[in-house]
Structures are given as structure tokens and as C-alpha cells.
N, C-alpha and C positions, 0 to 999 in steps of 0.2 A: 358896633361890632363890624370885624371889617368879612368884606367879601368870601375869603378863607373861612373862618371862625363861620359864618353863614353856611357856606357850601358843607362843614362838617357838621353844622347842626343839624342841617337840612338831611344831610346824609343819615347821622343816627337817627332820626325821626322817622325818617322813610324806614332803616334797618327796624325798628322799636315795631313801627308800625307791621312789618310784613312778620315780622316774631310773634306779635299778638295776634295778625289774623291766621298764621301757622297754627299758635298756640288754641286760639277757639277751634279752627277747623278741627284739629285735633282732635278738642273736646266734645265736638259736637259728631264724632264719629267714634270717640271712645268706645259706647255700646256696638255700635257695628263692629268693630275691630273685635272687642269680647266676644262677642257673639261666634265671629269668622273663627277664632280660636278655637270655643267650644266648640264649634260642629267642627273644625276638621281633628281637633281631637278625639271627637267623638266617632269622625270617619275612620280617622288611625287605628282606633281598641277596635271596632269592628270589623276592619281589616284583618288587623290581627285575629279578633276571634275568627274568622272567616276562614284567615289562615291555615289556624290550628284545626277547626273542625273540619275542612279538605285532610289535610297532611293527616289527622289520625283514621277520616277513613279512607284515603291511598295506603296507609300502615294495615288497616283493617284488608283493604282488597287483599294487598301483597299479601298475606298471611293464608288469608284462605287460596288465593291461587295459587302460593308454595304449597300448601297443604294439598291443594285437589294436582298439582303435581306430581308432587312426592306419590299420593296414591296411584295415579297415574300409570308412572314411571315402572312401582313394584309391578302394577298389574301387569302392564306391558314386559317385564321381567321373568314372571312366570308365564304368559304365554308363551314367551322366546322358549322359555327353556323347556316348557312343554312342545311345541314344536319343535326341539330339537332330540328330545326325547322320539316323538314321533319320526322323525328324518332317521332317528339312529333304529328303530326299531324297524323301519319299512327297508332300511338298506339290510339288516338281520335277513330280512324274510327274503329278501334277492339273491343274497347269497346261500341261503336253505333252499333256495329255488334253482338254485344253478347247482349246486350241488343232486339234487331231487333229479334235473336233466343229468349230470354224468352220470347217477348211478341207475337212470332209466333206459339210456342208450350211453351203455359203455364200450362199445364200438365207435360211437359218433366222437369226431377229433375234438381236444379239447378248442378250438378255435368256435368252434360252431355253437357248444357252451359259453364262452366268453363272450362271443357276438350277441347270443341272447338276452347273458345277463347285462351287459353296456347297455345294449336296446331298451333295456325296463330301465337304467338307472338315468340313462337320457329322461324318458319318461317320468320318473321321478323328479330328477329336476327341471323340467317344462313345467310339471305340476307346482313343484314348491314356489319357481318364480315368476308364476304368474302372477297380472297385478290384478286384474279382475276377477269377481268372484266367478262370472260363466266361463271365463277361459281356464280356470283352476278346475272348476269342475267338470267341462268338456275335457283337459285332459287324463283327470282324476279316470272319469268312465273309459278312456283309451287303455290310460294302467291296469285297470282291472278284467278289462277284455284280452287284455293280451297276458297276465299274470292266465285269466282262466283257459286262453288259448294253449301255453305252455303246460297247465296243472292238467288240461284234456291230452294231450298228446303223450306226456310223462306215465295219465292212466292207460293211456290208451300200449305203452309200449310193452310197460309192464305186463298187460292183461295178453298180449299177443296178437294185439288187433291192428297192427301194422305189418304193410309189406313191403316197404321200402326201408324201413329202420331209420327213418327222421322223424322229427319236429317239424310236421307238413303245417299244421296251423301256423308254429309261434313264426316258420318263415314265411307262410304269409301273408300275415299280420305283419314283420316287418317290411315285409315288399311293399306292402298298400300304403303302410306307414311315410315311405320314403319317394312314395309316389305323391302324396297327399303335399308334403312340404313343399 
């Protein structure tokens, strides 16, 4: 055999050779490799189930916090509009109140009524936007001091128990009022 013909035997033999110890290594890790298969198939499906049982209950949250929304939302709906009910009936009673002063001092210009009534509706709305419940309710008790300040003085004009022919309280109650701010 010459040199060539050598070199290529030599060559396939060594190729043969490294094919076969491929070929065993192979085999002698087939189980491992099975194995690695199985568990990360087996980590996959439970991935997935892991998956699905997050995402149905993220579906489950979403569902009840749309829902405890939704109720939410109405409720907060009806209070608006009950508060606005309320807003609309306390402005009724200002104007029954201003009315109540012209026809208690029908000499007094209507200016002096207007000033009264603006003063309570100030009042009213300091009350409505306030954000704390004690500032809501400190001016709450202002509105109704000076509502009974006015309702005293309207009795009082009526009944003849004035002698200057004003609203001496409700103006100064607004005097105090404007000194206080």
C-alpha cells in the first residue's frame, strides 16, 4: 500500500473511530437526554398549567373588582345626586329666605337682601367644598347661625321689635364673617 492509500486508511479509521466513540457516548447518555426531555416537558405542561390557573384567577380578580366597581360607581352616583338634590333644596330655602327679609323689611333696598342672600350662598358653597369632614362641618354650624341670625331678625321685624328697621344680626354676622377670612 503506498503512503496515500495509508494516510486515507488511517484517516477513515480515526473518522470510524471518533463516529463510534460519538456513537457510544451518545448511547451511554441516551437515558440522560430522555430523562432532560421528560422533566422539561414536564416543566413546560406545568408552566402552562401554572399559567392558566394565574390568568383564570387574574379573570376571577378582574371580574369581581369590575363588579365591586360597577357597585361602587352606582353608589357614588346616587350620592351625587342626592347631594345635588340637597344643594338644590338648600339654595330653595335661601331664596325663601331672601324673600322672607323683603317681605319683613319692605322698606330695606333690595341691595341689602341680595347682599344677605349671596352671604348664605357663599356660605353654602364653602360648606359644599369643603374637603374635610371638620371644615364642612365648622362651616355647616356658620350657615346655620347666620340662616338663625336672619330668621331672628325677619321675627323680630315682623313682631315690631326693631328700631332701626334692619337685619342688625344677619349684618353682623356678616361683618364678623369677613373679618374672620
Amino acid at each position: 500500500m503506498s503512503i496515500v492509500g495509508q494516510l486515507i486508511d488511517d484517516f477513515v479509521n480515526y473518522w470510524q473511530r471518533r463516529r463510534d466513540q460519538n456513537l457510544q457516548w451518545r448511547l451511554g447518555r441516551h437515558g440522560d437526554v430522555t430523562e432532560m426531555r421528560r422533566a422539561k416537558a414536564m416543566a413546560e405542561q406545568a408552566l402552562v398549567a401554572q399559567l392558566k390557573k394565574q390568568a383564570q384567577q387574574l379573570a376571577h380578580d378582574l371580574a369581581v373588582n369590575k363588579i365591586r366597581n360597577v357597585n361602587d360607581l352606582a353608589m357614588v352616583k346616587v350620592q351625587c345626586k342626592q347631594e345635588l338634590k340637597d344643594y338644590q333644596q338648600y339654595l330653595q330655602s335661601l331664596d325663601r329666605l331672601k324673600e322672607s327679609l323683603r317681605n319683613s323689611y319692605s322698606h330695606l333696598p333690595e341691595a341689602v337682601a341680595f347682599t344677605i342672600h349671596h352671604h348664605a350662598k357663599q356660605l353654602l358653597h364653602r360648606m359644599w367644598e369643603a374637603e374635610e369632614g371638620h371644615e364642612k362641618m365648622k362651616v355647616e354650624m356658620q350657615l346655620l347661625q347666620f340662616m338663625a341670625a336672619v330668621h331672628e331678625d325677619s321675627r323680630a321685624a315682623l313682631q315690631g321689635e326693631t328700631n332701626d328697621g334692619l337685619p342688625q344680626n344677619a349684618l353682623a354676622f356678616i361683618d364678623a364673617d369677613s373679618v374672620v377670612k
